[in-house]
C-alpha positions as CSV (number, residue, x, y, z in Angstrom):
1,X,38.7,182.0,97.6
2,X,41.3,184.1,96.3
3,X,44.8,181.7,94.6
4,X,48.3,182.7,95.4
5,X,49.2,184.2,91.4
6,X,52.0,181.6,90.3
7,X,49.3,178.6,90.8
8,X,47.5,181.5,87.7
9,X,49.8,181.1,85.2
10,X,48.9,178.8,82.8
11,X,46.3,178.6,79.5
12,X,42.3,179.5,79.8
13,X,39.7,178.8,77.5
14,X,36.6,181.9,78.2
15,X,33.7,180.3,79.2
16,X,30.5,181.8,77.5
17,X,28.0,181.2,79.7
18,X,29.7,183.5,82.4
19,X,31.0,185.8,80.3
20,X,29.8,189.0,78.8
21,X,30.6,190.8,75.3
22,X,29.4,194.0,75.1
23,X,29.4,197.3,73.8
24,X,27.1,200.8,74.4
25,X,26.4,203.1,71.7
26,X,24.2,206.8,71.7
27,X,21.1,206.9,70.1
28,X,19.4,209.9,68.7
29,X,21.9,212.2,70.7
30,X,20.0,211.6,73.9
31,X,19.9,207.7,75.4
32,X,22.3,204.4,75.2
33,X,21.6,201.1,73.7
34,X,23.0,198.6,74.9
35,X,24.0,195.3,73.1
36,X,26.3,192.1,73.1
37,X,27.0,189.2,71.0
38,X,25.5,185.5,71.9
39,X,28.2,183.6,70.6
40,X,32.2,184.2,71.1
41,X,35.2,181.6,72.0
42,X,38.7,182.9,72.9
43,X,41.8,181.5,74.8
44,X,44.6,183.1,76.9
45,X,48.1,182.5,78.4
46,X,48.6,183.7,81.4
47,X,51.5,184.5,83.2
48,X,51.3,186.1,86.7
49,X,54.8,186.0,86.9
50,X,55.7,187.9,83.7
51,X,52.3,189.6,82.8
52,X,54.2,190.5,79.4
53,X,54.6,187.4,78.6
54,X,50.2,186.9,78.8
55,X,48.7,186.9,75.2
56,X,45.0,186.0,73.9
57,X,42.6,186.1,71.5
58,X,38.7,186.1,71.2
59,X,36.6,185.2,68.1
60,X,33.2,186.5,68.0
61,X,30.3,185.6,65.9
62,X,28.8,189.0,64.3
63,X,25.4,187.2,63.5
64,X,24.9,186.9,67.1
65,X,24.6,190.4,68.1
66,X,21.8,190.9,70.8
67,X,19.9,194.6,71.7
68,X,16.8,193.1,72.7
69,X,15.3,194.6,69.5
70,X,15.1,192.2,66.8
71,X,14.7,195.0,64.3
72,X,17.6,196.9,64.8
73,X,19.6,193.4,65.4
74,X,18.8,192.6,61.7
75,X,19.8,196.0,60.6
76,X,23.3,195.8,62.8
77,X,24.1,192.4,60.9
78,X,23.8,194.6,57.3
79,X,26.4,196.1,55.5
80,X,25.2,199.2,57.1
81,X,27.1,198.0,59.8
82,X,29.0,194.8,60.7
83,X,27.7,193.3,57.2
84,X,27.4,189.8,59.0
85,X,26.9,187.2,55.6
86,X,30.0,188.7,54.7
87,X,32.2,189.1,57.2
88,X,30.9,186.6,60.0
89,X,33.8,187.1,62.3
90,X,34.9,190.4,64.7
91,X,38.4,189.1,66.5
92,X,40.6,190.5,68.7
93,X,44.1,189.3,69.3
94,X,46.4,190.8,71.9
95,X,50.0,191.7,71.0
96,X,51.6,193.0,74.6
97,X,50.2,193.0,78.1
98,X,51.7,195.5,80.9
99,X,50.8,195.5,84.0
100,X,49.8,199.5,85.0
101,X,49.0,199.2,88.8
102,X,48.1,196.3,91.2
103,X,44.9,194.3,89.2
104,X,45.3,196.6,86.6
105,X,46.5,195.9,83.0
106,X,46.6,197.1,79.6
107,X,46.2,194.8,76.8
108,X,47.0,196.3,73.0
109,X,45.8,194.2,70.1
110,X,44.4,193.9,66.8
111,X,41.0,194.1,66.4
112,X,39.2,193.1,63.0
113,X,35.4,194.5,62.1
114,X,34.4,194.2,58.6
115,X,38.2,192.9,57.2
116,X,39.5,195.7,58.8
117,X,42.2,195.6,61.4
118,X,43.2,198.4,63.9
119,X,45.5,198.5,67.1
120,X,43.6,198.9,70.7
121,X,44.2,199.0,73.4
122,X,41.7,197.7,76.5
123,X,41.9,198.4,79.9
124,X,41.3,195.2,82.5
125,X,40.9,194.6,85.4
126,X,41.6,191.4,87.5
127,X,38.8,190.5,89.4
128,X,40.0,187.6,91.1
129,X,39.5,183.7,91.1
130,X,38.2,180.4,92.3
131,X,37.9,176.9,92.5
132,X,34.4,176.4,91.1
133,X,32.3,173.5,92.5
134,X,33.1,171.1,89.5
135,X,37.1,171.7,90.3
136,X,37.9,173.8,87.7
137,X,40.0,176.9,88.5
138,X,38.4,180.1,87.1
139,X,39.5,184.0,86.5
140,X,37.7,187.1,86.2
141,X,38.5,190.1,84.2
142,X,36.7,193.0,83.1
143,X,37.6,195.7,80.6
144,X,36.7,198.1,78.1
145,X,37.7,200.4,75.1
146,X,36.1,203.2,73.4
147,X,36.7,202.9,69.5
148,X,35.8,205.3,66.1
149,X,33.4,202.9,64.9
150,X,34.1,204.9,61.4
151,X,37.8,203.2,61.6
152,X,36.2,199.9,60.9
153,X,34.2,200.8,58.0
154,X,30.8,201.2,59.9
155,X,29.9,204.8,58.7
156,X,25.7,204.5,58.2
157,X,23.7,207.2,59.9
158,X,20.8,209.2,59.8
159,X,20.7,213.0,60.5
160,X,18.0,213.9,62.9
161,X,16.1,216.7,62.6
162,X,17.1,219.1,65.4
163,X,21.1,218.4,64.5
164,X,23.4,215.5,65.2
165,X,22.9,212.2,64.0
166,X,21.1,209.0,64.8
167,X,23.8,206.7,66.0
168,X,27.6,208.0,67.7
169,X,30.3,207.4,65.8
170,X,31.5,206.1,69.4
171,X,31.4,202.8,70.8
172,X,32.2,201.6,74.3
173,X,33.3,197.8,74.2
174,X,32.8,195.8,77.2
175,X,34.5,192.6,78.2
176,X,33.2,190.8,81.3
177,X,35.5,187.4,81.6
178,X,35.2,184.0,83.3
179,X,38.2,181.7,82.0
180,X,38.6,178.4,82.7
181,X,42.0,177.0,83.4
182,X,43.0,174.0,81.0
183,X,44.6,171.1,82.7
Protein backbone atom coordinates (compact mmCIF):
# COMPACT_ATOMS: atom_id res chain seq x y z
CA UNK A 1 0.00 0.00 0.00
CA UNK A 2 1.37 3.03 -1.32
CA UNK A 3 1.21 6.56 1.57
CA UNK A 4 0.04 9.85 0.41
CA UNK A 5 3.92 11.73 0.63
CA UNK A 6 3.25 14.38 3.42
CA UNK A 7 2.30 11.42 5.95
CA UNK A 8 6.61 10.63 4.52
CA UNK A 9 8.12 13.28 5.96
CA UNK A 10 9.59 12.75 8.97
CA UNK A 11 13.08 10.91 10.52
CA UNK A 12 14.06 7.03 9.53
CA UNK A 13 16.50 4.95 11.03
CA UNK A 14 17.73 2.08 7.90
CA UNK A 15 17.02 -1.15 8.94
CA UNK A 16 19.83 -3.76 8.19
CA UNK A 17 18.21 -6.68 7.89
CA UNK A 18 16.26 -5.34 4.65
CA UNK A 19 18.69 -3.44 3.45
CA UNK A 20 21.62 -3.92 1.12
CA UNK A 21 25.26 -2.28 0.88
CA UNK A 22 26.90 -3.09 -2.01
CA UNK A 23 29.35 -2.46 -4.53
CA UNK A 24 30.74 -4.46 -7.94
CA UNK A 25 34.22 -4.30 -9.04
CA UNK A 26 36.22 -6.10 -12.44
CA UNK A 27 38.37 -8.77 -11.87
CA UNK A 28 41.11 -9.76 -14.06
CA UNK A 29 39.74 -7.54 -16.99
CA UNK A 30 37.07 -10.15 -17.74
CA UNK A 31 34.23 -10.94 -14.77
CA UNK A 32 32.53 -8.92 -11.68
CA UNK A 33 32.79 -9.64 -8.06
CA UNK A 34 30.37 -8.77 -6.21
CA UNK A 35 30.48 -7.77 -2.47
CA UNK A 36 28.72 -5.86 0.51
CA UNK A 37 29.29 -5.00 3.99
CA UNK A 38 27.41 -7.05 7.08
CA UNK A 39 27.22 -4.35 9.30
CA UNK A 40 25.99 -0.44 8.60
CA UNK A 41 23.56 2.05 10.65
CA UNK A 42 22.40 5.30 9.09
CA UNK A 43 19.44 7.80 9.66
CA UNK A 44 17.51 10.22 7.42
CA UNK A 45 15.15 13.29 7.34
CA UNK A 46 12.77 13.18 5.03
CA UNK A 47 10.85 15.78 3.65
CA UNK A 48 8.35 14.98 0.70
CA UNK A 49 7.37 18.31 0.85
CA UNK A 50 10.73 20.04 0.41
CA UNK A 51 13.02 17.18 -0.90
CA UNK A 52 15.92 19.80 -0.29
CA UNK A 53 15.34 20.00 2.81
CA UNK A 54 16.01 15.64 3.21
CA UNK A 55 19.56 14.96 4.58
CA UNK A 56 21.24 11.55 5.97
CA UNK A 57 23.94 9.72 6.77
CA UNK A 58 25.15 6.07 6.86
CA UNK A 59 28.07 4.52 8.95
CA UNK A 60 29.43 1.43 7.72
CA UNK A 61 31.67 -1.03 9.41
CA UNK A 62 34.73 -1.80 6.92
CA UNK A 63 35.57 -5.11 8.81
CA UNK A 64 32.39 -6.45 7.71
CA UNK A 65 32.92 -6.63 4.09
CA UNK A 66 31.32 -9.83 2.44
CA UNK A 67 32.39 -11.46 -1.26
CA UNK A 68 31.72 -14.86 -0.31
CA UNK A 69 35.45 -15.52 -0.45
CA UNK A 70 37.03 -15.32 2.82
CA UNK A 71 40.43 -14.89 1.26
CA UNK A 72 39.97 -12.01 -0.62
CA UNK A 73 37.66 -10.54 2.31
CA UNK A 74 40.82 -10.62 4.60
CA UNK A 75 42.88 -9.07 1.90
CA UNK A 76 40.04 -6.21 1.22
CA UNK A 77 40.20 -5.36 5.15
CA UNK A 78 44.36 -4.68 4.49
CA UNK A 79 45.98 -1.57 3.88
CA UNK A 80 45.99 -2.73 0.43
CA UNK A 81 42.68 -1.65 0.40
CA UNK A 82 40.17 -0.30 2.99
CA UNK A 83 42.98 -0.96 5.75
CA UNK A 84 40.11 -1.94 8.24
CA UNK A 85 42.27 -2.04 11.97
CA UNK A 86 42.88 1.37 11.07
CA UNK A 87 40.34 3.02 9.74
CA UNK A 88 37.19 0.88 10.90
CA UNK A 89 34.65 3.24 9.46
CA UNK A 90 33.51 4.11 5.55
CA UNK A 91 30.58 7.01 5.98
CA UNK A 92 28.63 8.88 3.89
CA UNK A 93 26.79 11.95 4.76
CA UNK A 94 24.57 13.83 2.35
CA UNK A 95 24.85 17.62 1.89
CA UNK A 96 21.83 18.51 -0.73
CA UNK A 97 18.99 16.42 -2.06
CA UNK A 98 17.07 17.58 -5.57
CA UNK A 99 14.49 16.01 -6.77
CA UNK A 100 15.46 15.24 -10.83
CA UNK A 101 12.13 13.62 -12.09
CA UNK A 102 9.07 11.90 -10.37
CA UNK A 103 10.81 9.10 -7.77
CA UNK A 104 13.98 10.21 -8.84
CA UNK A 105 16.62 12.05 -6.75
CA UNK A 106 20.10 13.08 -6.48
CA UNK A 107 21.75 12.96 -3.26
CA UNK A 108 25.51 14.77 -3.10
CA UNK A 109 27.58 13.99 -0.09
CA UNK A 110 30.74 13.29 1.52
CA UNK A 111 31.99 10.13 1.44
CA UNK A 112 35.02 8.96 3.73
CA UNK A 113 37.26 5.65 2.83
CA UNK A 114 40.53 5.36 4.51
CA UNK A 115 40.35 9.21 6.22
CA UNK A 116 39.72 10.40 3.07
CA UNK A 117 36.74 12.47 2.08
CA UNK A 118 35.34 13.15 -1.46
CA UNK A 119 32.07 14.73 -2.76
CA UNK A 120 29.41 12.18 -4.64
CA UNK A 121 26.93 12.20 -5.76
CA UNK A 122 24.20 8.94 -5.84
CA UNK A 123 21.47 8.52 -7.88
CA UNK A 124 17.99 7.12 -5.97
CA UNK A 125 15.26 6.05 -6.58
CA UNK A 126 12.01 5.90 -4.51
CA UNK A 127 10.59 2.67 -4.47
CA UNK A 128 7.69 3.21 -2.53
CA UNK A 129 6.31 2.31 1.14
CA UNK A 130 4.24 0.46 3.59
CA UNK A 131 2.79 -0.20 6.71
CA UNK A 132 4.66 -3.40 7.79
CA UNK A 133 2.86 -6.05 9.79
CA UNK A 134 4.33 -4.84 13.25
CA UNK A 135 2.96 -1.02 12.37
CA UNK A 136 5.86 0.47 11.56
CA UNK A 137 5.86 2.72 8.37
CA UNK A 138 8.71 1.77 6.02
CA UNK A 139 10.53 3.30 2.71
CA UNK A 140 12.43 2.01 -0.05
CA UNK A 141 15.22 3.44 -2.02
CA UNK A 142 17.66 2.26 -4.27
CA UNK A 143 20.79 3.90 -5.69
CA UNK A 144 24.10 3.85 -6.90
CA UNK A 145 27.42 5.71 -7.81
CA UNK A 146 30.42 4.81 -9.72
CA UNK A 147 33.66 6.14 -7.88
CA UNK A 148 37.80 6.21 -8.70
CA UNK A 149 38.59 3.89 -6.03
CA UNK A 150 42.23 5.49 -6.48
CA UNK A 151 40.60 8.89 -4.94
CA UNK A 152 40.29 7.21 -1.68
CA UNK A 153 43.68 5.95 -1.35
CA UNK A 154 42.95 2.24 -2.55
CA UNK A 155 45.56 2.02 -5.29
CA UNK A 156 46.92 -1.96 -4.93
CA UNK A 157 46.93 -4.03 -8.07
CA UNK A 158 48.43 -6.60 -9.85
CA UNK A 159 49.39 -6.49 -13.66
CA UNK A 160 48.21 -9.47 -15.42
CA UNK A 161 49.99 -11.05 -17.91
CA UNK A 162 48.15 -10.38 -21.19
CA UNK A 163 47.81 -6.36 -20.18
CA UNK A 164 45.53 -4.62 -17.78
CA UNK A 165 45.40 -5.19 -14.25
CA UNK A 166 43.91 -7.36 -11.66
CA UNK A 167 41.28 -5.21 -10.03
CA UNK A 168 39.36 -1.85 -11.87
CA UNK A 169 40.21 1.14 -10.50
CA UNK A 170 36.23 1.47 -10.73
CA UNK A 171 33.75 0.72 -8.32
CA UNK A 172 29.96 0.60 -8.57
CA UNK A 173 28.25 1.32 -5.06
CA UNK A 174 24.96 -0.01 -4.49
CA UNK A 175 22.47 1.09 -1.94
CA UNK A 176 19.23 -1.01 -1.53
CA UNK A 177 17.16 0.88 1.52
CA UNK A 178 14.37 -0.16 3.87
CA UNK A 179 13.92 2.74 6.57
CA UNK A 180 11.93 2.66 9.31
CA UNK A 181 9.98 5.73 10.32
CA UNK A 182 10.69 6.92 14.07
CA UNK A 183 7.66 7.82 16.08
Amino acid sequence: MTTALPRLTGEYVLDPAHSRIGFVARHAMVTKVRGSFDEFEGTAHLDSEDPGSSHGRVTVRADSIDTGNQQRDQHLRTNDFLDAPNHPEITFVSTTVEQVGTNRYQVTGDLTIKATTRPVTLDFEYTGNAVDPYGNLRVGLEGSVTISRKDFGVNWNAALEGGGVLVSDRVVLEIDVSAIKQN
